[in-house]
Structure formats: structure tokens, C-alpha cells
N, C-alpha and C positions, 0 to 999 in steps of 0.2 A: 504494500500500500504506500508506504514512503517512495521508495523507489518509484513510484507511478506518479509521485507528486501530491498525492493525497498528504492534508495537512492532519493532528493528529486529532484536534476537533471536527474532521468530514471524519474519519475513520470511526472514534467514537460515537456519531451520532448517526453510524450504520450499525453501532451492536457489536463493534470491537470491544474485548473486555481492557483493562489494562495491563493484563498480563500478553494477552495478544500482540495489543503496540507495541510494548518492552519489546518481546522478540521479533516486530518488526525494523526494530533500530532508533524508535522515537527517543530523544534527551529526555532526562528529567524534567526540565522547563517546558518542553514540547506535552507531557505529560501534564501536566499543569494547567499551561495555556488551553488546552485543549480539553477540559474540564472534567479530568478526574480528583478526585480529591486525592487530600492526605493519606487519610486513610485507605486508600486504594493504592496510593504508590507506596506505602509502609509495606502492605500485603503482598510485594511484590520486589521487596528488598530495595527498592527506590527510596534516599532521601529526601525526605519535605524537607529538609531546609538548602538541600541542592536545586531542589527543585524551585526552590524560592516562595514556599510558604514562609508566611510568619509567625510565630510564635501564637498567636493570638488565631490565626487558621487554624494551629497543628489541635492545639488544647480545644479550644471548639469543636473540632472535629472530630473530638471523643477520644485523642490519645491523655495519658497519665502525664503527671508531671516528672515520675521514671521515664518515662518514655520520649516525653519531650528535653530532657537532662542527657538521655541518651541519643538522641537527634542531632544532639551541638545546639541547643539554645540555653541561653545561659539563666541566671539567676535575675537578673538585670530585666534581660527581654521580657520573663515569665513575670515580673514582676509588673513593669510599666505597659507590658501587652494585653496580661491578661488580668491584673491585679490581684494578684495571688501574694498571701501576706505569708508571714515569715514561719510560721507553721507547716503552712501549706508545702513551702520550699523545702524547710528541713525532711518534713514526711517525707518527700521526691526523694530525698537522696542529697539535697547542696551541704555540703558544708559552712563552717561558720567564716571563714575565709570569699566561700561566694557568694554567700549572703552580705557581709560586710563588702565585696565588692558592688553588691547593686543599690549600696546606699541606705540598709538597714540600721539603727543603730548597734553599736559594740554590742551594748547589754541585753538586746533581743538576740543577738546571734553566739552569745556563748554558751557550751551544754552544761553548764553549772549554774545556778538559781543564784542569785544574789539575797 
């Protein structure tokens, strides 16, 4: 379908799956552009944040904040993208290191109670 010139939203909006495109050669961002979700290029060992979702897509789109930490979005992103408070991070997996990088304070992000 690529090779014929077919873009990867004409291919999807014939009932291409996204595993189909994949093995037709479409990019991650072609996968994207072409309106599969995240969660369908997850399913399919595709990057959403290669693909150029945002942070704010990925967690929408019903992935975990594991999931999104393991994507390559950071504490920072999750934070100002999706509003996810410092709980919510630490649950994920951030440490108190990536959480005091996205502008937490110190004393929320240490694992000892003051």
C-alpha cells in the first residue's frame, strides 16, 4: 500500500489494522498522522512518543503512568500535561530526583515523612 503511494490514513480508512501498516513500512508519525492511536501503536511495539504523541495523548488514551515513564515521558510532561500530582508520579515509578526535576517541592518528593 505504501509502495503504491497510498498515504497511511487512505490505508487505515480501508480497514488496514495497525499492525498491517507496521508491516507495510509506514513510520511511527505516519502511524499517527494517519489516525491510529496510542494505544494501537503500543500494541504493536510502536513508540507514542516516537510517534509524537504527547504525554497528555498517551495517559488519555488509557496507558498507566508505568507505562507512560516507560514510553520516555518524563515526570515534568506527566505533570504539566496531564496534571498528575506527586503521588500519582511516585505510584508510576518517578523517583524523588524526577519529581524534584518537574518542579515538585523537596519535601513532597522525599520517601521519609517529615
Amino acid at each position: 500500500a505504501r509502495e503504491a503511494g497510498f498515504s497511511a490514513a487512505e490505508v487505515a480508512t480501508d480497514g488496514f489494522t495497525v499492525a498491517e501498516s507496521k508491516a507495510a513500512g509506514y513510520s511511527a508519525v505516519e502511524l499517527k498522522v494517519g489516525g491510529y492511536s496510542a494505544q494501537e501503536c503500543k500494541e504493536v511495539d510502536v513508540s507514542a512518543k516516537e510517534a509524537g504523541f504527547s504525554a497528555r495523548d498517551v495517559y488519555g488514551d488509557g496507558f498507566t503512568v508505568s507505562e507512560c515513564r516507560a514510553a520516555g515521558f518524563s515526570a515534568r510532561q506527566l505533570r504539566e500535561g496531564c496534571g498528575l500530582n506527586v503521588v500519582e508520579l511516585k505510584n508510576g515509578g518517578f523517583g524523588a530526583a524526577d519529581l524534584v526535576e518537574a518542579d515538585f517541592p523537596v519535601r513532597l518528593c522525599s520517601p521519609w515523612p517529615y
